[in-house]
C-alpha positions as CSV (number, residue, x, y, z in Angstrom):
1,X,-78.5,-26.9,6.6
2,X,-76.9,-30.5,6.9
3,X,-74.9,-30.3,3.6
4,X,-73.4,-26.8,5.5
5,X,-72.5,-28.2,8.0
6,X,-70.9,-31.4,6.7
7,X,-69.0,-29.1,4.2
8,X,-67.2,-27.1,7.3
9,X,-66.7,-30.8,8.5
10,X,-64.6,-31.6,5.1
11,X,-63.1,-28.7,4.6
12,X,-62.1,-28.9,8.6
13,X,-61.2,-32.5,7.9
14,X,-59.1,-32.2,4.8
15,X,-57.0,-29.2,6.5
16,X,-56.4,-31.1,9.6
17,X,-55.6,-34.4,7.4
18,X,-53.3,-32.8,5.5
19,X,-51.3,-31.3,8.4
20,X,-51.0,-34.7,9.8
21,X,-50.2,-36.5,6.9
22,X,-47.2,-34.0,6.5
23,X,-46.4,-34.0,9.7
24,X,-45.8,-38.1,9.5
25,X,-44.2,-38.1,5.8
26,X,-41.5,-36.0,7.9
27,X,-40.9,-39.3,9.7
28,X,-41.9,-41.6,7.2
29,X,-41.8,-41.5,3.1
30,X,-45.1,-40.6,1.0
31,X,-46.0,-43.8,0.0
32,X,-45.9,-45.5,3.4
33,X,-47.9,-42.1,4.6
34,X,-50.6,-42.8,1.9
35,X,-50.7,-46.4,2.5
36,X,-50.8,-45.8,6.1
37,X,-54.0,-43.4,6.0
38,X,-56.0,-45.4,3.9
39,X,-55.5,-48.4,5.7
40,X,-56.8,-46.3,8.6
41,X,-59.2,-44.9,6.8
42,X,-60.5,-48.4,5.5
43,X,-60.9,-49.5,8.8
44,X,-62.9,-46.6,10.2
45,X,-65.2,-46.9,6.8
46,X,-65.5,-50.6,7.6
47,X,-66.1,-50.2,11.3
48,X,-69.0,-47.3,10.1
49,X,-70.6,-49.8,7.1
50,X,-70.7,-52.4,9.5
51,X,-72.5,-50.4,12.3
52,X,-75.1,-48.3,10.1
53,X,-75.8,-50.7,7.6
54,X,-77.5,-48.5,5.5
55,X,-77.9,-48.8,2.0
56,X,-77.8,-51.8,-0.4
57,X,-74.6,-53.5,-1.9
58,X,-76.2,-55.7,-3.6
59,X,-76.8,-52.6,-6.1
60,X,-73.4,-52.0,-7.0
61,X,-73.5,-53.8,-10.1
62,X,-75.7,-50.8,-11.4
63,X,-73.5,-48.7,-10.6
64,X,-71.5,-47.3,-13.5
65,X,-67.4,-48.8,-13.4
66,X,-66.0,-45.6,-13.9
67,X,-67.2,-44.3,-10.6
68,X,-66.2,-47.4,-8.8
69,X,-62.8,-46.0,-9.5
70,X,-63.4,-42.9,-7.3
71,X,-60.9,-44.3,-4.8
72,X,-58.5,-43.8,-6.9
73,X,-58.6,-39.9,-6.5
74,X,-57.9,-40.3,-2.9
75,X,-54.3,-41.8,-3.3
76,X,-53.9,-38.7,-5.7
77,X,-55.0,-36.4,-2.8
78,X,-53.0,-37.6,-0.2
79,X,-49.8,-37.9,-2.0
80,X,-50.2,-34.8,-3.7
81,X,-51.4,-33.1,-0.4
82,X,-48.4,-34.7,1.8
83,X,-45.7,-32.9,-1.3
84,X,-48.1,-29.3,-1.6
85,X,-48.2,-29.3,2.9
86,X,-44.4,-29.8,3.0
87,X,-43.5,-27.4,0.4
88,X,-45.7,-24.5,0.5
89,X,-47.2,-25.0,4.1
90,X,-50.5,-25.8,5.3
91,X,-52.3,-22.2,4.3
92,X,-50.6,-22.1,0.7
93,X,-51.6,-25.5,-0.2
94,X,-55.0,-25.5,1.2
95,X,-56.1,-22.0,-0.4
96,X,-54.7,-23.3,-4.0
97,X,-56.3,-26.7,-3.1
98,X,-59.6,-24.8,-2.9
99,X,-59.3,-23.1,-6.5
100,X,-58.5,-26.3,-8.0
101,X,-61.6,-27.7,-6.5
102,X,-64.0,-24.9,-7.4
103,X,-62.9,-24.7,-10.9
104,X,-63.2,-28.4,-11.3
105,X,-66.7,-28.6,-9.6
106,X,-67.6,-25.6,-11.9
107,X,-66.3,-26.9,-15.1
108,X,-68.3,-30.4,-13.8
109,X,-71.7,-28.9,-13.5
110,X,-70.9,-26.5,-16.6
111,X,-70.6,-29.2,-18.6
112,X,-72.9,-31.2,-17.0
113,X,-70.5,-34.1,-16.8
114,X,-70.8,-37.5,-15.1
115,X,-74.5,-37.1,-14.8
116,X,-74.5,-34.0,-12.9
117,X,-77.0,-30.9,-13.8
118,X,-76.0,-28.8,-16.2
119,X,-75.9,-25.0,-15.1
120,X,-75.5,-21.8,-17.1
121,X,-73.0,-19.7,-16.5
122,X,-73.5,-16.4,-14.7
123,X,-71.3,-13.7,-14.8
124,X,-71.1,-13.1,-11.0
125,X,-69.8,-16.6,-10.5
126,X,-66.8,-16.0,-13.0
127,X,-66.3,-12.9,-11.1
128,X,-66.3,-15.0,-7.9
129,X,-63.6,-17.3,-9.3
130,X,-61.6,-14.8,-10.7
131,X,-61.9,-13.4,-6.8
132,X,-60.5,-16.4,-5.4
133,X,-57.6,-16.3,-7.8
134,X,-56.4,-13.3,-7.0
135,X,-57.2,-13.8,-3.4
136,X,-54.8,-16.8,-3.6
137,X,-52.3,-14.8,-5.3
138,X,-52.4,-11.7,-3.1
139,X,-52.1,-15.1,-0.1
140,X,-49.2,-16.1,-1.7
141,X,-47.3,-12.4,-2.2
């Protein structure tokens, strides 16, 4: 039930993120937006570590390089978010946003890439994909 809920909480997040991020690239360029809200975003991690203390960082060497790079994604997602907002609006870029996602995690756990479980494929959940294609399509008509 906890990875529910936190799920509404990203997907609430990342909408609400995005229309503020647009909303102060209007004012502001891209780059100083993306700069600005991980700067922000560093903080409020920081302030959290700092507070919860959980974990152990002592264990990062173990972890593998390529997923110390993960940050990198989010400078990708907010740039590319801030550009999608301002020039399809919020409920455009969001619904696409949500097929690219999908069919990434799919083709992830398909594959069983970057250690995750490999799953079969089922028909139904092509048949779901293909839903929310055409859902976005019929969106966008």
């Amino acid at each position: 039930m906890k990875g529910i809920l936190f799920a509404v909480i990203a997907g609430l997040s990342i909408t609400m993120q995005g229309v503020f991020n647009s909303s102060m690239n209007q004012v502001i360029s891209g780059w100083h937006t993306t700069v600005i809200v991980h700067l922000v975003g560093f903080v409020i991690a920081l302030t959290f570590y700092l507070t919860v203390r959980d974990g152990d960082i002592r264990r990062l060497p173990s972890v593998r390089p390529l997923y110390i790079t993960g940050g990198t994604f989010g400078v990708v997602v907010i740039f590319s978010e801030l550009y999608a907002f301002n020039e399809l609006g919020p409920a455009s870029a969001i619904a696409i946003l949500l097929v690219a996602q999908l069919l990434t995690a799919f083709i992830v756990e398909l594959k069983g890439w970057f250690e995750e479980k490999k799953i079969e494929v089922k028909g139904y959940q092509l048949l779901g994909v293909a839903l929310m294609i055409t859902g976005v399509v019929l969106f966008k008509l």
